[in-house]
Biopython code that builds the backbone (N, CA, C, O; Angstrom):
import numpy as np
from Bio.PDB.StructureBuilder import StructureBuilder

atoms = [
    (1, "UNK", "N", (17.051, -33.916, 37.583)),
    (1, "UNK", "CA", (15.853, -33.421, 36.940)),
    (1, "UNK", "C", (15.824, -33.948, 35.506)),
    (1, "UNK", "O", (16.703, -34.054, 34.651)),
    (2, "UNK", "N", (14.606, -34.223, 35.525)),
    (2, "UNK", "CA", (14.564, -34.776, 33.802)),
    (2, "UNK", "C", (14.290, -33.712, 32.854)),
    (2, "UNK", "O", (14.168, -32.577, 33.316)),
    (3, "UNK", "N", (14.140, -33.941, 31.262)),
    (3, "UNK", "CA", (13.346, -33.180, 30.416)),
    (3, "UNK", "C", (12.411, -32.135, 30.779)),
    (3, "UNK", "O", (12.420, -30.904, 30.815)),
    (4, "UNK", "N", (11.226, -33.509, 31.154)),
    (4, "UNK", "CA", (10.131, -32.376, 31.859)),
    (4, "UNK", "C", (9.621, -32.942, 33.657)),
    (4, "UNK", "O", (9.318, -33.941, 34.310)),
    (5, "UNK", "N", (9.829, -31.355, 33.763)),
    (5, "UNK", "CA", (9.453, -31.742, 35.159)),
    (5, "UNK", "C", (8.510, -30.643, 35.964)),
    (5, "UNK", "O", (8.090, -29.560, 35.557)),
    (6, "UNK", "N", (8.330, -31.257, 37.180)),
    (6, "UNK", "CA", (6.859, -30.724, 37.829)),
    (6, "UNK", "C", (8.183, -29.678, 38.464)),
    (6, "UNK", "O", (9.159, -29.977, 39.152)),
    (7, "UNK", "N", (7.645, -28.106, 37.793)),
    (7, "UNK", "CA", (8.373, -26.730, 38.504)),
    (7, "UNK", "C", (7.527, -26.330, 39.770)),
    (7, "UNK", "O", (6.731, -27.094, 40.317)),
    (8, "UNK", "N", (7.764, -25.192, 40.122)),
    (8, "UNK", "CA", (7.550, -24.325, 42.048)),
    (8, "UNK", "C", (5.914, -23.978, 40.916)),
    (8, "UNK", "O", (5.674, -23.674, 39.747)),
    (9, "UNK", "N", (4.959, -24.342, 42.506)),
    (9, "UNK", "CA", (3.561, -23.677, 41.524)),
    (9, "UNK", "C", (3.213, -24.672, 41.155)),
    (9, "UNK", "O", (2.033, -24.493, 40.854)),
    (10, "UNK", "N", (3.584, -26.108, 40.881)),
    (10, "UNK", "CA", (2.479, -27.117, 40.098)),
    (10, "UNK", "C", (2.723, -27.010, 38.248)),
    (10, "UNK", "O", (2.017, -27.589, 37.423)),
    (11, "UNK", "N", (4.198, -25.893, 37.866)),
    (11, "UNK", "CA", (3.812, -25.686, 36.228)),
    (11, "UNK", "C", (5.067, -26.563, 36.057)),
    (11, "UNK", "O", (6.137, -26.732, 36.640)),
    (12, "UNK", "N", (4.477, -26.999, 35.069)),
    (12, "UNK", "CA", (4.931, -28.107, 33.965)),
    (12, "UNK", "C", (6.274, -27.797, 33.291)),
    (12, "UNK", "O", (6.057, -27.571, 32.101)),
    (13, "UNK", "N", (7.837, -27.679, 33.647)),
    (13, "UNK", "CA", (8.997, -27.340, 33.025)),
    (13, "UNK", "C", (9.747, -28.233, 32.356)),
    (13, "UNK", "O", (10.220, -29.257, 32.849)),
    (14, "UNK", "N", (9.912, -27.731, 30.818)),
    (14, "UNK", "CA", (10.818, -27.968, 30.162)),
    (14, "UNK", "C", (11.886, -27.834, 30.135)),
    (14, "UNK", "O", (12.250, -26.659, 30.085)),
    (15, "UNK", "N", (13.084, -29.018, 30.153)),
    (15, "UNK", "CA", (14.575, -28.338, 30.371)),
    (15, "UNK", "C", (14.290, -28.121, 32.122)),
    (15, "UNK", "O", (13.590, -28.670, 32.973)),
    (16, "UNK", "N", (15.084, -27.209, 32.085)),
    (16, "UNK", "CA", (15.667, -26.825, 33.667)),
    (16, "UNK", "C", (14.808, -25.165, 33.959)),
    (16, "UNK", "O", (14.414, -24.691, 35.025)),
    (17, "UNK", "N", (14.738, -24.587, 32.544)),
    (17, "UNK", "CA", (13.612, -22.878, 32.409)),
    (17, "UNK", "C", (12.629, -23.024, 31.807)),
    (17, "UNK", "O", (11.733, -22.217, 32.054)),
    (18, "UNK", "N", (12.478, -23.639, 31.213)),
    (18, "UNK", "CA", (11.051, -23.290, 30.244)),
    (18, "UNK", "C", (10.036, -23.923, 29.975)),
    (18, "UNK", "O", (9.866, -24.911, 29.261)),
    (19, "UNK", "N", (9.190, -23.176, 30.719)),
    (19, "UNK", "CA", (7.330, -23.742, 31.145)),
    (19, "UNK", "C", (6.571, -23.706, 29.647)),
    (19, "UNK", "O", (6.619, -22.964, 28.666)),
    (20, "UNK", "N", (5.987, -24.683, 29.948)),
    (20, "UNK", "CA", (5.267, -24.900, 28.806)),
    (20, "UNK", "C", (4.615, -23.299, 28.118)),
    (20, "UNK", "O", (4.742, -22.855, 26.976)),
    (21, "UNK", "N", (3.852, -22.665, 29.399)),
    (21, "UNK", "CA", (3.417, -21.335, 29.184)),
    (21, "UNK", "C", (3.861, -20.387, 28.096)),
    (21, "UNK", "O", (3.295, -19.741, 27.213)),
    (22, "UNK", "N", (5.208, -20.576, 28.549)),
    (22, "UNK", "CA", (6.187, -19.665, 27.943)),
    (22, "UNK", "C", (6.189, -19.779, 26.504)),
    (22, "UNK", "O", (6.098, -18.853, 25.698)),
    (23, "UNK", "N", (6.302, -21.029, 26.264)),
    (23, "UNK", "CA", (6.120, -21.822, 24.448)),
    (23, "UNK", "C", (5.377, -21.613, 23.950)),
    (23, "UNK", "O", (5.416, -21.252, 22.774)),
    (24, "UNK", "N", (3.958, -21.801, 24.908)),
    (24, "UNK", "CA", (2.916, -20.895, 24.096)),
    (24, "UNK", "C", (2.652, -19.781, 23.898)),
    (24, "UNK", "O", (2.185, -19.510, 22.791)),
    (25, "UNK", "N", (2.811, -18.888, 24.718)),
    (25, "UNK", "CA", (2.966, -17.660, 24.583)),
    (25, "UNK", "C", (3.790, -17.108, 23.365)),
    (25, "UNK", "O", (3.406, -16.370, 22.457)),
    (26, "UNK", "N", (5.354, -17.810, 23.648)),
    (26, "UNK", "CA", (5.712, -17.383, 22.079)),
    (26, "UNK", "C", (5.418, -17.930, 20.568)),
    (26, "UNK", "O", (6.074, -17.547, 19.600)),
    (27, "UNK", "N", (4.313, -18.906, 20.484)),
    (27, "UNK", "CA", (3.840, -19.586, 19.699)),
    (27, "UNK", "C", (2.414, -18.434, 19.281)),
    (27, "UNK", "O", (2.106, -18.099, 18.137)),
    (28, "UNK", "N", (1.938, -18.135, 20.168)),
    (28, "UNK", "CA", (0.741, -17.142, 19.753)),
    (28, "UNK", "C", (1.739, -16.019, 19.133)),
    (28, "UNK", "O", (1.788, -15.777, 17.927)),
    (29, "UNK", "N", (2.517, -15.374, 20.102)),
    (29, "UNK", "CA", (3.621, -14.081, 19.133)),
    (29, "UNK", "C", (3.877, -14.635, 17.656)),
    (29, "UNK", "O", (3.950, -13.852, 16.709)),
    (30, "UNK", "N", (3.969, -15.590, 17.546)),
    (30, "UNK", "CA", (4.838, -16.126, 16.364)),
    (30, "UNK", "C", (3.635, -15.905, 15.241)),
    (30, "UNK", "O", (3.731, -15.239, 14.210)),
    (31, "UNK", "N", (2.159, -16.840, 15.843)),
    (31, "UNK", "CA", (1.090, -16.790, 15.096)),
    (31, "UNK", "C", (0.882, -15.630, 14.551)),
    (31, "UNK", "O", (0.836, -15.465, 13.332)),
    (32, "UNK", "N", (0.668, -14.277, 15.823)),
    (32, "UNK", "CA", (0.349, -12.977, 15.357)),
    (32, "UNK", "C", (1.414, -12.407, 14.220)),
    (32, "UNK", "O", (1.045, -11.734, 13.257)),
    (33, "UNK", "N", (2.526, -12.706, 14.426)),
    (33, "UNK", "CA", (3.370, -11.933, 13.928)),
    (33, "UNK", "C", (3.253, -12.269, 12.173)),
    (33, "UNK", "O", (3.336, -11.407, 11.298)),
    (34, "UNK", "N", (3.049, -13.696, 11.959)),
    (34, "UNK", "CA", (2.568, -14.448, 10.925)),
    (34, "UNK", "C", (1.204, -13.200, 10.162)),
    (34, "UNK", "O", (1.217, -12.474, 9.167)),
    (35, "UNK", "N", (0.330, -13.435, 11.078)),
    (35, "UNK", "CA", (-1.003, -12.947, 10.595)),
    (35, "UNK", "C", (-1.083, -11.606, 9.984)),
    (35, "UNK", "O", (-1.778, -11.238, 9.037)),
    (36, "UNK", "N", (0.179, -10.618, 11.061)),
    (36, "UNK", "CA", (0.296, -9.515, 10.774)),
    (36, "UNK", "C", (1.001, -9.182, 9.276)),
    (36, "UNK", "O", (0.464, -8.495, 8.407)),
    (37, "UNK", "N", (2.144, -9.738, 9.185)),
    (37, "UNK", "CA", (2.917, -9.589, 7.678)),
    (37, "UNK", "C", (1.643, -10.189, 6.176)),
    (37, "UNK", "O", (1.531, -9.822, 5.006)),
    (38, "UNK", "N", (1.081, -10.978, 6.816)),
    (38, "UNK", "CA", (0.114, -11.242, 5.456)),
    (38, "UNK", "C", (-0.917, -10.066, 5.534)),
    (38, "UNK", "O", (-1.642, -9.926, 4.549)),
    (39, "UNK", "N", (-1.056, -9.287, 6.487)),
    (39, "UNK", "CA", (-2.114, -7.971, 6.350)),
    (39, "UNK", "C", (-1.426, -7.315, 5.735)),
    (39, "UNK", "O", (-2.071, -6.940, 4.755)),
    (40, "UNK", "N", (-0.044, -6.766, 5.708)),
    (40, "UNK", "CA", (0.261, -5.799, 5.307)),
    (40, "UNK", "C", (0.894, -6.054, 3.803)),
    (40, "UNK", "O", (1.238, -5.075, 3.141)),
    (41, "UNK", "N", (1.057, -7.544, 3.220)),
    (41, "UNK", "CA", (1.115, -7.987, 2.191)),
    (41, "UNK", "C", (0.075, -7.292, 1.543)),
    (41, "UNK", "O", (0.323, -6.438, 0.691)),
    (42, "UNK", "N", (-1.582, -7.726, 2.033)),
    (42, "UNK", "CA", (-2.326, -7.493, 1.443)),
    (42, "UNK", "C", (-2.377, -6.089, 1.574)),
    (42, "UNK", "O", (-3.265, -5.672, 0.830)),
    (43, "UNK", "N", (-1.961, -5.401, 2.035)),
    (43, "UNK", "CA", (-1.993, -3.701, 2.088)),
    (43, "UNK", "C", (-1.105, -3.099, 0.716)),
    (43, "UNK", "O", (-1.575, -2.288, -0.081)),
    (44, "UNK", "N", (0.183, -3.647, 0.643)),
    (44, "UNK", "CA", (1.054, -3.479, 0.127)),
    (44, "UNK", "C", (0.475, -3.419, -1.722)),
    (44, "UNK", "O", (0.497, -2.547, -2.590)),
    (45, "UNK", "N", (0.032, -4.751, -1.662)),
    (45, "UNK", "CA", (-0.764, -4.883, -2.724)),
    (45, "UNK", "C", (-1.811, -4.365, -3.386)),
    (45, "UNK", "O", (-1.972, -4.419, -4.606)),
    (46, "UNK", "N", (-2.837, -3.645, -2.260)),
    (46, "UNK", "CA", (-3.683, -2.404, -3.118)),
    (46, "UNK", "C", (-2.951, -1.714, -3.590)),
    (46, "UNK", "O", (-2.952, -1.484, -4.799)),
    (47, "UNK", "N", (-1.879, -1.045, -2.505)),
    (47, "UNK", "CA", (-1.449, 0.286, -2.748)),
    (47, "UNK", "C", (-0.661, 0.347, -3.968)),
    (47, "UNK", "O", (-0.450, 1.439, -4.496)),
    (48, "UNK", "N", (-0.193, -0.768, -4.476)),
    (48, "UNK", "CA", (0.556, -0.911, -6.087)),
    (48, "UNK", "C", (-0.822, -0.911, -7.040)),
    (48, "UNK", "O", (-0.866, -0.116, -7.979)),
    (49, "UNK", "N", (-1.962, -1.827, -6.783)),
    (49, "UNK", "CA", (-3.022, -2.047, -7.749)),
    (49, "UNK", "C", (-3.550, -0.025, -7.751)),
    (49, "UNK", "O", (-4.145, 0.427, -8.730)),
    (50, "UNK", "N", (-3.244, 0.755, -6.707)),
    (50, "UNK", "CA", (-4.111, 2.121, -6.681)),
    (50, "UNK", "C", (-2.664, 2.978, -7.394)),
    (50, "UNK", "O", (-2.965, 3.876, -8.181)),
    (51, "UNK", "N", (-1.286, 2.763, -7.176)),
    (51, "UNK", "CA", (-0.405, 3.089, -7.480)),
    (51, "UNK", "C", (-0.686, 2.971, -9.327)),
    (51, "UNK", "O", (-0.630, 4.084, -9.850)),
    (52, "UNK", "N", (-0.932, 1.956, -10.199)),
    (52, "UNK", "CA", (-0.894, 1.693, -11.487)),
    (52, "UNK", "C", (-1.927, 2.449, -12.061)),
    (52, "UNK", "O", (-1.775, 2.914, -13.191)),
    (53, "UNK", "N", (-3.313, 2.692, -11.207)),
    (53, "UNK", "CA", (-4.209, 2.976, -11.866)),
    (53, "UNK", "C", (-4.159, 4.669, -11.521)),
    (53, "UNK", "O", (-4.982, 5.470, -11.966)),
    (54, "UNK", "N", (-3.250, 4.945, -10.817)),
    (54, "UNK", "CA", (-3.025, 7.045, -11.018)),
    (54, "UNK", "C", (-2.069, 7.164, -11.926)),
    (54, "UNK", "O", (-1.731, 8.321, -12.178)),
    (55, "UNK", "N", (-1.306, 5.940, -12.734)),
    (55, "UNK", "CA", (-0.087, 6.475, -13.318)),
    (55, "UNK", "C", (-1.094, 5.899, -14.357)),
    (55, "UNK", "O", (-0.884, 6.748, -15.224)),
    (56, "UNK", "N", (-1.844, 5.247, -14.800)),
    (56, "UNK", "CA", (-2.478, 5.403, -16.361)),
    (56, "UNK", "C", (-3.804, 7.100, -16.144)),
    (56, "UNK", "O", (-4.193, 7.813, -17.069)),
    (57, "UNK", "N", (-4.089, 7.213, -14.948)),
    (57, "UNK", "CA", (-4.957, 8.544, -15.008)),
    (57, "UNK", "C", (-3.911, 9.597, -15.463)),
    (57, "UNK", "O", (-4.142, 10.478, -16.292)),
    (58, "UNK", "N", (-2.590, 9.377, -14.746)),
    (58, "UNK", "CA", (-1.929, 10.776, -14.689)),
    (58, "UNK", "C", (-1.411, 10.916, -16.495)),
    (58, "UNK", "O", (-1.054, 11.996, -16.965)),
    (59, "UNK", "N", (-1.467, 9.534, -17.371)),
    (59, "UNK", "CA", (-0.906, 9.551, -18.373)),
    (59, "UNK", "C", (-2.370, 10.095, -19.484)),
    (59, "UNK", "O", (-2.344, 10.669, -20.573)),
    (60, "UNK", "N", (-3.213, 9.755, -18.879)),
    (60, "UNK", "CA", (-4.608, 10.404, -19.624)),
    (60, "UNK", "C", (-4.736, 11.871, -19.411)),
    (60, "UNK", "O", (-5.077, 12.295, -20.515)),
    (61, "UNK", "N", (-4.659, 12.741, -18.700)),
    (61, "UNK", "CA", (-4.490, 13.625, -18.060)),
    (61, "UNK", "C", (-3.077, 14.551, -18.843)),
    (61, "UNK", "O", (-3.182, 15.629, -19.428)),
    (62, "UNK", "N", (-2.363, 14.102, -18.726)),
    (62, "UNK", "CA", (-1.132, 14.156, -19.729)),
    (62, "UNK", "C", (-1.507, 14.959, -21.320)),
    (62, "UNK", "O", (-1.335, 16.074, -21.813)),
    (63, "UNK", "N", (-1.997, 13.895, -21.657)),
    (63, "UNK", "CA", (-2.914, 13.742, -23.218)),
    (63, "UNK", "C", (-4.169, 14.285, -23.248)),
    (63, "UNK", "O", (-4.755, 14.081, -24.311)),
    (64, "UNK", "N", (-4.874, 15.016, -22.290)),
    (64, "UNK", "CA", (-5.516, 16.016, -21.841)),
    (64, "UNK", "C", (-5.338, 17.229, -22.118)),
    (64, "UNK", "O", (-5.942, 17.946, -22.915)),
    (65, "UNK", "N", (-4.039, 17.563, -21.078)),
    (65, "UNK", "CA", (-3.244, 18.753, -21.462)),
    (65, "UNK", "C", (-3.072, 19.122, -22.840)),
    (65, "UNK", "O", (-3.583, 20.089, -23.406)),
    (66, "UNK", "N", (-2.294, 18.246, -23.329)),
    (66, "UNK", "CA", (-1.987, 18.472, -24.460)),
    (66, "UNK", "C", (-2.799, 18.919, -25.561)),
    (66, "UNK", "O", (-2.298, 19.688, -26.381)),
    (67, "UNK", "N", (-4.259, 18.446, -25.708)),
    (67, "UNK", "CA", (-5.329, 18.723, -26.472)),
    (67, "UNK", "C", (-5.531, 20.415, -26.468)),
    (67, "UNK", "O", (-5.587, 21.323, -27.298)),
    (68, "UNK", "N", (-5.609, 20.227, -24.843)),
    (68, "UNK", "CA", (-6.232, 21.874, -24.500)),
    (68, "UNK", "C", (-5.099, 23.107, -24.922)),
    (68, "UNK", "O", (-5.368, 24.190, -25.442)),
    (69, "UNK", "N", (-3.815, 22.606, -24.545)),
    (69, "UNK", "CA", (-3.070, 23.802, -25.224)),
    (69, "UNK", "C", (-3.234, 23.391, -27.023)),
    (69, "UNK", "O", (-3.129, 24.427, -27.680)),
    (70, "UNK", "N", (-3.411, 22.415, -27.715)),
    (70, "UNK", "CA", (-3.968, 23.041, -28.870)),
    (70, "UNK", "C", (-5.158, 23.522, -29.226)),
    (70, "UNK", "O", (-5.521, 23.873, -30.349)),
    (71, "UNK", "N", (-5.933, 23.523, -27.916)),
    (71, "UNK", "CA", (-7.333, 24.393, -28.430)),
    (71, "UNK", "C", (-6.735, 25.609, -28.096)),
    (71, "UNK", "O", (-6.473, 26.469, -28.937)),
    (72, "UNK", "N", (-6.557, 25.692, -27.160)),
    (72, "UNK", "CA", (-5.906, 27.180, -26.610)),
    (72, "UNK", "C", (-5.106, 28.520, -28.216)),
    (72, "UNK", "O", (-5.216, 29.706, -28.527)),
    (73, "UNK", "N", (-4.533, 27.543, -28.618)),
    (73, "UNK", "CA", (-3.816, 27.819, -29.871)),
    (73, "UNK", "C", (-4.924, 27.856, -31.067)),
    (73, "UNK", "O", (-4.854, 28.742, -31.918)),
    (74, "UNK", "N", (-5.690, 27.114, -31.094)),
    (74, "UNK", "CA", (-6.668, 27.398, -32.061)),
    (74, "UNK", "C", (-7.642, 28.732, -31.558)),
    (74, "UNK", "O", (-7.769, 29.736, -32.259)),
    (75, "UNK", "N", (-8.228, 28.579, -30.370)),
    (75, "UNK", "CA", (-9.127, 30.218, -29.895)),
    (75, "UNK", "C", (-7.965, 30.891, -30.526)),
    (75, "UNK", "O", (-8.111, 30.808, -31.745)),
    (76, "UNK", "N", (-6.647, 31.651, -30.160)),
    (76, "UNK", "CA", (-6.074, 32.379, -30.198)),
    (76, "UNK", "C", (-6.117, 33.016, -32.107)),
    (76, "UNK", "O", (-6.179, 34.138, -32.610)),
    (77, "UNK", "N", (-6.039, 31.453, -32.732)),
    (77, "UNK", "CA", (-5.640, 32.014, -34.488)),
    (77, "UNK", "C", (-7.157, 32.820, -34.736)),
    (77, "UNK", "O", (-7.261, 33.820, -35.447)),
    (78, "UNK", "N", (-8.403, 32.119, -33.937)),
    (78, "UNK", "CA", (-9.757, 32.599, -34.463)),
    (78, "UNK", "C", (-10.236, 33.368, -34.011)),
    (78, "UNK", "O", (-11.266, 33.789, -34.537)),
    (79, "UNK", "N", (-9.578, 34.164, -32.381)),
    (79, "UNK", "CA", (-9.665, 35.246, -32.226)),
    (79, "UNK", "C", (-9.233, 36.655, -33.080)),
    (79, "UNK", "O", (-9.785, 37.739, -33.270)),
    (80, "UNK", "N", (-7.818, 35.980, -33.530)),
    (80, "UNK", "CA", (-6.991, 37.072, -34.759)),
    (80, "UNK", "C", (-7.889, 37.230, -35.971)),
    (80, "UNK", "O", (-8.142, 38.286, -36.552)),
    (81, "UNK", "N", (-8.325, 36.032, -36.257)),
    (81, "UNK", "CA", (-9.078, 36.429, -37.284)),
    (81, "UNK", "C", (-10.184, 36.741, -37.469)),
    (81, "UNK", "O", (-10.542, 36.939, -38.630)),
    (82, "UNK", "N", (-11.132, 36.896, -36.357)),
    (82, "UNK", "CA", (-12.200, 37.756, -36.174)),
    (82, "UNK", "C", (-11.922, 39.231, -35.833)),
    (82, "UNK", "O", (-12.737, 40.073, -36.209)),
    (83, "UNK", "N", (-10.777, 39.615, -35.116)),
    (83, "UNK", "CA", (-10.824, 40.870, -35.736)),
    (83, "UNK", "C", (-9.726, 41.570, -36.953)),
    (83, "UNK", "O", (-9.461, 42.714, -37.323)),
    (84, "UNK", "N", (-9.367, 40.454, -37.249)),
    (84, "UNK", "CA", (-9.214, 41.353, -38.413)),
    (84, "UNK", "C", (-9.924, 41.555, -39.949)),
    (84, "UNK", "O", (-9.656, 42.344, -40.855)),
    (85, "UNK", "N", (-11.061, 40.370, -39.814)),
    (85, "UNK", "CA", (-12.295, 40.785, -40.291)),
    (85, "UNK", "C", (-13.080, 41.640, -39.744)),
    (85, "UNK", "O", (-14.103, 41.941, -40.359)),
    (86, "UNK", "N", (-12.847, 42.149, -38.662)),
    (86, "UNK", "CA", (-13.425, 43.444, -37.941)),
    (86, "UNK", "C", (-13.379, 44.932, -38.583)),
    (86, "UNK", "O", (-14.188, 45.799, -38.911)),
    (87, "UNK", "N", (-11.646, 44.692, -38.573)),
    (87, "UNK", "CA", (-10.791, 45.886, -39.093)),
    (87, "UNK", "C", (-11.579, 45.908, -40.568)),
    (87, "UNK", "O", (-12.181, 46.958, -40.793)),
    (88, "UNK", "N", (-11.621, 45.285, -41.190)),
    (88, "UNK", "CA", (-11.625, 45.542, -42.703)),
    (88, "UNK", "C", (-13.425, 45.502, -43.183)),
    (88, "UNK", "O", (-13.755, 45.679, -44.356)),
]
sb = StructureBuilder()
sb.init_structure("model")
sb.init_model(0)
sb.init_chain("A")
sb.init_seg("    ")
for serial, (resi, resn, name, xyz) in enumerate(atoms, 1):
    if name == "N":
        sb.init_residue(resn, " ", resi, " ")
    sb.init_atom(name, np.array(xyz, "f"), 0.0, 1.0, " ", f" {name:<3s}", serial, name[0])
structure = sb.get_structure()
């Protein structure tokens, strides 16, 4: 038997096992498998671009807080001192 030879069925064998079929078949797997890792590249990659932009919200938000507990602290001095212009 040579390289390639006429297999049972009329299919076309490579070697002594392996039909052309077969090559292609794992040539499309190979393709998909290709196609698939660059989707999830591109997945990977929002989820850092959406990842950066909650950690500058969460840092605004942050500096948010912070404002409001000094308003919080300011109501409190101008509450005191409305009544104790009350009292007097």
């Amino acid at each position: 038997m040579t390289a390639t030879a006429q297999g049972a069925g009329g299919c076309v064998v490579v070697g002594k096992t392996l039909s052309w079929t077969v090559v292609f078949a794992l040539l499309v797997q190979f393709a998909g498998a290709v196609w698939w890792a660059s989707g999830v590249t591109a997945e990977i990659a929002a989820v850092k671009q959406k990842q950066a932009e909650y950690q500058a919200l969460s840092a605004r938000l942050q500096g948010v807080e912070i404002e409001l507990r000094g308003l919080g602290t300011d109501v409190k001095w101008i509450r005191q001192a409305l009544e104790s212009e009350r009292k007097n």
